[in-house]
N, CA and C atoms as a LAMMPS dump frame, in Angstrom:
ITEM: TIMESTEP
0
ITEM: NUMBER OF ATOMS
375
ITEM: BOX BOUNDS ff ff ff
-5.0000000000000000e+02 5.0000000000000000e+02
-5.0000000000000000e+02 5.0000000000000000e+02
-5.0000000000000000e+02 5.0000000000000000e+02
ITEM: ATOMS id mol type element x y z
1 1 1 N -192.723 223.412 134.942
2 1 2 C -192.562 222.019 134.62
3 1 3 C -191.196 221.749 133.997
4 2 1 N -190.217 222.877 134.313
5 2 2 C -189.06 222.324 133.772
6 2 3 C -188.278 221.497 134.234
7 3 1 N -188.104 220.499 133.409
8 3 2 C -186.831 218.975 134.136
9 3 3 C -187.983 218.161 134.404
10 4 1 N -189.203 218.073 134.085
11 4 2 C -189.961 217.465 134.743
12 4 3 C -190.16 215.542 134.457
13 5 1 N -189.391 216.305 133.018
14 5 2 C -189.218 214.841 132.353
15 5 3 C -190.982 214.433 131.308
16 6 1 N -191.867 215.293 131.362
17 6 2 C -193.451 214.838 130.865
18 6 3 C -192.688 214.181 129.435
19 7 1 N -193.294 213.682 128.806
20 7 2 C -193.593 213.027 127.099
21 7 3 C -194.566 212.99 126.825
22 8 1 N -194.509 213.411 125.384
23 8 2 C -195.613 213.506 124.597
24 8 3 C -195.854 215.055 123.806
25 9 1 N -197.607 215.227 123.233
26 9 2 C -197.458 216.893 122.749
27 9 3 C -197.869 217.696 123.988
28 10 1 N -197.937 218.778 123.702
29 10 2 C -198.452 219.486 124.071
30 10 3 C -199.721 220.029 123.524
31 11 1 N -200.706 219.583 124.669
32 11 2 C -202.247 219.289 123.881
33 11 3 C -203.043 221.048 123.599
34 12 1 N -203.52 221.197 122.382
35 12 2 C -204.219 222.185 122.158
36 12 3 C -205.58 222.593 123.39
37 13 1 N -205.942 221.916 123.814
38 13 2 C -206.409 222.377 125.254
39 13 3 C -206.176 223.152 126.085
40 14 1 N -204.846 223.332 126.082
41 14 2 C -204.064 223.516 127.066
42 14 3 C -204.423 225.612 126.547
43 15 1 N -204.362 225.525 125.464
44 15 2 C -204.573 226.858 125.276
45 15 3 C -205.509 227.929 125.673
46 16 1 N -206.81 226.767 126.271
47 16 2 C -208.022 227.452 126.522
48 16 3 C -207.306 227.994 127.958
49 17 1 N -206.333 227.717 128.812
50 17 2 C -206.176 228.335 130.014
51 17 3 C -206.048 229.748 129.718
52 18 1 N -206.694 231.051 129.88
53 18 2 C -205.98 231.926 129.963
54 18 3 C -206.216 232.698 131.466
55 19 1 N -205.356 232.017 132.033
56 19 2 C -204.706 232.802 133.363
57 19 3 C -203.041 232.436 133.518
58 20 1 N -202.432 231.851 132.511
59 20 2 C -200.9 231.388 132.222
60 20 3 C -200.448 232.588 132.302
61 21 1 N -199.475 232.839 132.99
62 21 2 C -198.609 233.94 132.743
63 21 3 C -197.512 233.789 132.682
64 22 1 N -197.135 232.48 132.781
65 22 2 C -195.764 231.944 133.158
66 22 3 C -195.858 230.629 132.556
67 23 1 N -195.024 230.052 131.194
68 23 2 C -195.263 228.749 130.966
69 23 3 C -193.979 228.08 130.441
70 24 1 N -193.236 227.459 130.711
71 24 2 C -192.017 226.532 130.736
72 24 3 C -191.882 225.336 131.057
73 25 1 N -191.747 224.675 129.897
74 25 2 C -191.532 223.445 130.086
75 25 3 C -190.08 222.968 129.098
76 26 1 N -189.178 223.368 129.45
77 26 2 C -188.119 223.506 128.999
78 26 3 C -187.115 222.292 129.106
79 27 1 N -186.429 221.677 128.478
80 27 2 C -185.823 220.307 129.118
81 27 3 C -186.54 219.024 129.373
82 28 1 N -187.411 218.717 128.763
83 28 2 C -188.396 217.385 128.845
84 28 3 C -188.475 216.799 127.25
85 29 1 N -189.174 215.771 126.992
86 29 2 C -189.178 215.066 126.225
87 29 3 C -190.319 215.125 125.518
88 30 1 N -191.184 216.641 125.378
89 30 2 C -192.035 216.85 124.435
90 30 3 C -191.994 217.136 122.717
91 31 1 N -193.102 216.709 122.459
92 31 2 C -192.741 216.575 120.963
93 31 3 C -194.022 217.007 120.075
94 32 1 N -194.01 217.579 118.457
95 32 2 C -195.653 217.98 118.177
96 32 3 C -195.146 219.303 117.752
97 33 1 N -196.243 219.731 117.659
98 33 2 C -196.676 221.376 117.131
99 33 3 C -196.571 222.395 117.874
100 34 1 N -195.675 223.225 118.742
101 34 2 C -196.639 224.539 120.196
102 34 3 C -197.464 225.032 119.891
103 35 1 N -198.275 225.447 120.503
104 35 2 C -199.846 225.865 120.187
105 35 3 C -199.42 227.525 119.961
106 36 1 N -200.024 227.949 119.122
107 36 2 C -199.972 229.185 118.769
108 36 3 C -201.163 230.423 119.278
109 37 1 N -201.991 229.649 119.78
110 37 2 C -203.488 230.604 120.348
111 37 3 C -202.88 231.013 121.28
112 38 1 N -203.889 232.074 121.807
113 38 2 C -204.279 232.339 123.212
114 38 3 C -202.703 233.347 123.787
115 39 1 N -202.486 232.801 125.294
116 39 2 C -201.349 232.962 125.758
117 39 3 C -200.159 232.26 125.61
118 40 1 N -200.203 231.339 124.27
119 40 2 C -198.954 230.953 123.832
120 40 3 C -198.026 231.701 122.879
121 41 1 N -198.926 232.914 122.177
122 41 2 C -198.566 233.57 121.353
123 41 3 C -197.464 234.798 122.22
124 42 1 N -197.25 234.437 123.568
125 42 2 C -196.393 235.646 124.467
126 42 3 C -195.517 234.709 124.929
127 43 1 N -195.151 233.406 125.405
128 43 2 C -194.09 232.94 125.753
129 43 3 C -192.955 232.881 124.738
130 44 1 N -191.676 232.859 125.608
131 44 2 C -190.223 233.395 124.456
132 44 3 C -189.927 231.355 124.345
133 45 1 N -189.26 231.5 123.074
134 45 2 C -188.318 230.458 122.959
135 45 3 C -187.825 229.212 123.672
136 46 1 N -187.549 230.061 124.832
137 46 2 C -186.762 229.587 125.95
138 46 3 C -187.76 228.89 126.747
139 47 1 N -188.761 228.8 126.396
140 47 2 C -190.149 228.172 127.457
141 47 3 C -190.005 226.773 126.827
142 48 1 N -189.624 226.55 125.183
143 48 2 C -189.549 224.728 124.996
144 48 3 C -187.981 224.686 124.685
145 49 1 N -186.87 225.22 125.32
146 49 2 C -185.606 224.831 124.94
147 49 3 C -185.396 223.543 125.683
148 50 1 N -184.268 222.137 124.966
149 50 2 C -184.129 220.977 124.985
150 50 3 C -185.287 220.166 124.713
151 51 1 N -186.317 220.36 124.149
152 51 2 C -187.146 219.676 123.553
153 51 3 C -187.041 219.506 122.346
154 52 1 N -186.28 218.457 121.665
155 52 2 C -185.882 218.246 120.156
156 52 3 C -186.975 217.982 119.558
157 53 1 N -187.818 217.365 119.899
158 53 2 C -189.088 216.494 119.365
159 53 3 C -190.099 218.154 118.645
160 54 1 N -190.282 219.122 119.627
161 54 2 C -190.82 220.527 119.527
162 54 3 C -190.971 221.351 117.789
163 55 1 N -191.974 221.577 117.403
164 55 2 C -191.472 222.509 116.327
165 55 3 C -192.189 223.376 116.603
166 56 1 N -192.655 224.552 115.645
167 56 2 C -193.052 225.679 115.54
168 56 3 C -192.6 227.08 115.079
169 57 1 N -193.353 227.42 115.199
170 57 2 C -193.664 228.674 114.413
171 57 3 C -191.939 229.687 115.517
172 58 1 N -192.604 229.81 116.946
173 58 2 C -191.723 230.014 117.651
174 58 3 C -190.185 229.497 117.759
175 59 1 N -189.976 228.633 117.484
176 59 2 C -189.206 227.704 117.836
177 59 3 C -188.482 228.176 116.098
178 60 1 N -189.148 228.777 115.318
179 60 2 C -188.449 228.951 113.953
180 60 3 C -188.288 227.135 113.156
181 61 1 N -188.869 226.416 113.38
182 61 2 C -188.119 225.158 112.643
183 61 3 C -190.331 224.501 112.471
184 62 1 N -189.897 223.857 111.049
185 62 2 C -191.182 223.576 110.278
186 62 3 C -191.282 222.578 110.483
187 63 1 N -193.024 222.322 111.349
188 63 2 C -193.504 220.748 111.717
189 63 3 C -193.518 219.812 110.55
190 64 1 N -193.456 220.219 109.034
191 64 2 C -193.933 219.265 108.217
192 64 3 C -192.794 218.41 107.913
193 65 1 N -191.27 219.135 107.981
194 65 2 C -190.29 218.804 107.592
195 65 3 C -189.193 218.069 108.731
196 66 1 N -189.63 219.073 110.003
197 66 2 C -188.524 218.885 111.195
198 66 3 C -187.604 219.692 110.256
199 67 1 N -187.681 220.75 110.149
200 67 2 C -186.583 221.068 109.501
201 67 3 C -186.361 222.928 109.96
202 68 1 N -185.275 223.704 110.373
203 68 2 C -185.486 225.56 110.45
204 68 3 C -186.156 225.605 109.499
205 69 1 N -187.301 226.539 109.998
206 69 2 C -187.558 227.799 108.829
207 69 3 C -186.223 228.365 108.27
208 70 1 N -185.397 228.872 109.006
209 70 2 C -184.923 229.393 107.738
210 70 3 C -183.534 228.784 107.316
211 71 1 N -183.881 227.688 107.361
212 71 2 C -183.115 226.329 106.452
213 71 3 C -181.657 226.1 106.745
214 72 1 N -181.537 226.793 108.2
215 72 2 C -180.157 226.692 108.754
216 72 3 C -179.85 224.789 109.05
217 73 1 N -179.795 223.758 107.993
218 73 2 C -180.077 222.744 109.107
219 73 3 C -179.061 222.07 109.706
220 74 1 N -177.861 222.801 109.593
221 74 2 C -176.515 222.529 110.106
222 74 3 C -176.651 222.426 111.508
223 75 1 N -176.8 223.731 112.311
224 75 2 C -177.354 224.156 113.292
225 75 3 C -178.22 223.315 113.91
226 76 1 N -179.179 222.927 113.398
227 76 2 C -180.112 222.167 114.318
228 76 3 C -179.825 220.575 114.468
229 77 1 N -179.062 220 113.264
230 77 2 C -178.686 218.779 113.389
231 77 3 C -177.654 218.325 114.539
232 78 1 N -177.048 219.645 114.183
233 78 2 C -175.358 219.413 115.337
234 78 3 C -175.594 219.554 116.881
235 79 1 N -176.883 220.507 117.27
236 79 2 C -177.37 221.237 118.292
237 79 3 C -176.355 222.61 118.6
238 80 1 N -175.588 222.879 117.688
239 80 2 C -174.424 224.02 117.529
240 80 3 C -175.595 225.35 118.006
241 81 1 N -174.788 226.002 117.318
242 81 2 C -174.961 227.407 117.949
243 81 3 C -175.079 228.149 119.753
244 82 1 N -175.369 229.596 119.892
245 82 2 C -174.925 229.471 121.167
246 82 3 C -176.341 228.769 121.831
247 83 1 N -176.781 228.182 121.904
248 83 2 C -177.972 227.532 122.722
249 83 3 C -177.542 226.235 122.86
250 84 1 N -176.599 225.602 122.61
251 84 2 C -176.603 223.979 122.036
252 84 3 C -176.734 223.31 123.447
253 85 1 N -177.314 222.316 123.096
254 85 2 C -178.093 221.514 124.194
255 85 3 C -177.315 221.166 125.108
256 86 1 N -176.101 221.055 124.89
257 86 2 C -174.931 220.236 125.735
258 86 3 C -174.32 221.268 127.143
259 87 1 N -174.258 222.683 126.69
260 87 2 C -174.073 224.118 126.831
261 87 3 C -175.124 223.653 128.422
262 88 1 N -176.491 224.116 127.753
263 88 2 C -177.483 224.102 128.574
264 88 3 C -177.427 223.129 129.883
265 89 1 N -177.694 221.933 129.06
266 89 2 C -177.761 220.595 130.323
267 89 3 C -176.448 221.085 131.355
268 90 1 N -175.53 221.399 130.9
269 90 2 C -174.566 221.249 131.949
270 90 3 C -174.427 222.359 132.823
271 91 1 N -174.918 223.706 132.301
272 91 2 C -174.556 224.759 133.18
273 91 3 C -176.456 224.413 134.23
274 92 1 N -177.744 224.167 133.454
275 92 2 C -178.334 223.947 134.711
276 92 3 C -178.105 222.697 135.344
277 93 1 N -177.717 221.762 135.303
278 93 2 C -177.511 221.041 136.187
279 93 3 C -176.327 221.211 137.242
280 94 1 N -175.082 222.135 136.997
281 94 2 C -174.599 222.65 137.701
282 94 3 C -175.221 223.391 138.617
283 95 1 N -175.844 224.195 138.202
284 95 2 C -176.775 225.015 138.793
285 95 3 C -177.76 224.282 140.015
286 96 1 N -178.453 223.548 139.84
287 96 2 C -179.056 222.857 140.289
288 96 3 C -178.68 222.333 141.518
289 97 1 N -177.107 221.608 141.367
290 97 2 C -176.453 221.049 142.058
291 97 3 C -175.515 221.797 143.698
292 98 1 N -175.346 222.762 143.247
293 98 2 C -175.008 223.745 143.665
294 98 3 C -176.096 224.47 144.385
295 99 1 N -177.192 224.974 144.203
296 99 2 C -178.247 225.015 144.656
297 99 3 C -178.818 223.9 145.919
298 100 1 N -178.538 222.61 145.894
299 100 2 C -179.044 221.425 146.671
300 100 3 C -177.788 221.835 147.609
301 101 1 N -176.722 221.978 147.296
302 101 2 C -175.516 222.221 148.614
303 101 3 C -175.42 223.339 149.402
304 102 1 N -176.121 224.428 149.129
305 102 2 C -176.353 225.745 149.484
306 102 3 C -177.406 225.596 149.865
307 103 1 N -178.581 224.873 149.544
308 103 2 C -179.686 225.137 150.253
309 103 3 C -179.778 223.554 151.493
310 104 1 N -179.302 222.859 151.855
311 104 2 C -178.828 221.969 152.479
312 104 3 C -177.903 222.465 153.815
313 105 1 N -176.76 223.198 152.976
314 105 2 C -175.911 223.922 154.193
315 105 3 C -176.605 225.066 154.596
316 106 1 N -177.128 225.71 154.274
317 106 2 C -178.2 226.342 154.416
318 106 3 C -179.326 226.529 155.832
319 107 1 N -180.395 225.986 155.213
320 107 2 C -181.184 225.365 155.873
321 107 3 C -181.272 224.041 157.075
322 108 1 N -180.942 222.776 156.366
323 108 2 C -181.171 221.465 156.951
324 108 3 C -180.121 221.656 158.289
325 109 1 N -178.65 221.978 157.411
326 109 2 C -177.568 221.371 158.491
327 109 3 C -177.583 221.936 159.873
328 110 1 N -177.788 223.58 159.778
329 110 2 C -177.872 224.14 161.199
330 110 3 C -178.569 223.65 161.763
331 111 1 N -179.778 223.001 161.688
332 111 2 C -180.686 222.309 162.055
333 111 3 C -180.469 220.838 162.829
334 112 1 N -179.468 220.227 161.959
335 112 2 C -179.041 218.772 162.61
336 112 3 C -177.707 219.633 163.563
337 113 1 N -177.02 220.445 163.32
338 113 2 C -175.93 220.769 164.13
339 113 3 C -176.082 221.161 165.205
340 114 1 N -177.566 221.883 165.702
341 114 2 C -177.974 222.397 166.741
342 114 3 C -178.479 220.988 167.603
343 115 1 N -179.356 220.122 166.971
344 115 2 C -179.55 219.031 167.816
345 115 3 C -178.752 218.289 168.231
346 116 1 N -177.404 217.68 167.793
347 116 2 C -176.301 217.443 167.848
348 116 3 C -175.582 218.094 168.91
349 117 1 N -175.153 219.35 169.024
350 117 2 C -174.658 220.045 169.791
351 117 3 C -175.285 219.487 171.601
352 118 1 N -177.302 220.012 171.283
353 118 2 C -177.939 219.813 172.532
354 118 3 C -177.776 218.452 172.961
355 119 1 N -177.934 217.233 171.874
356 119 2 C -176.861 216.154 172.658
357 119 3 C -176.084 216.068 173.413
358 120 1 N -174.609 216.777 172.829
359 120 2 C -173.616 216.632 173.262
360 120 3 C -173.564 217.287 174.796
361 121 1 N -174.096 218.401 175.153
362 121 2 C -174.331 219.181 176.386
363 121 3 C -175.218 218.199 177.351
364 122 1 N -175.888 217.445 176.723
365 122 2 C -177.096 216.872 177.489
366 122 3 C -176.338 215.86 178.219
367 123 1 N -175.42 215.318 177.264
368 123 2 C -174.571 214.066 177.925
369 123 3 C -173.428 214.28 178.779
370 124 1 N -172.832 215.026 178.596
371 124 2 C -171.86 215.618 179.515
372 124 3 C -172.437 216.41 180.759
373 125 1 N -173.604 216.656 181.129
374 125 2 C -173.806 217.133 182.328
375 125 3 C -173.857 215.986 183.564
């Protein structure tokens, strides 16, 4: 669900799944507590990165306060350090982008170039 854009928490329900083996929702506009049961207690960090709204235990920063555990709050105000949000957004959306042109030239175009081509033969005979 990353980029997916969802809002809101992330509902304690969600914990009763245990067949998750894989959970990221990284880059959306969630906000609240991460659930600490179950198979949430094995996803890294990086499963709620760009979610400012996010606290937790994981996440190192205290729901009561919005504030790090360990009281770095320079860091989290600025979005500094090496994770900073700005960092992120831009290298995946590069990524991303780059990805749509490679998989486009790729895939799609040989595809229109070949029909194109059989046009062109079709009309000239």
């Amino acid at each position: 669900m990353t980029v997916n854009v969802p809002i809101g928490l992330i509902t304690k329900e969600i914990t009763n799944l245990n067949f998750l083996s894989a959970f990221n929702v990284a880059f959306n506009n969630l906000s609240g507590e991460i659930p600490t049961q179950g198979q949430f207690l094995t996803f890294s960090d990086s499963s709620y990165r760009g979610n400012p709204g996010l606290c937790g235990e994981i996440l190192k920063i205290n729901c009561s306060s919005n504030a790090p555990l360990n009281n770095n709050n320079e860091e989290r105000e600025t979005g500094g350090g090496e994770d900073g949000i700005l960092e992120n957004d831009l290298f995946y959306y590069s990524c991303v982008a780059i990805s749509c042109c490679l998989g486009f030239r790729g895939c799609i175009a040989p595809h229109f170039q070949q029909r194109l081509e059989a046009k062109i033969v079709h009309n000239h005979r």
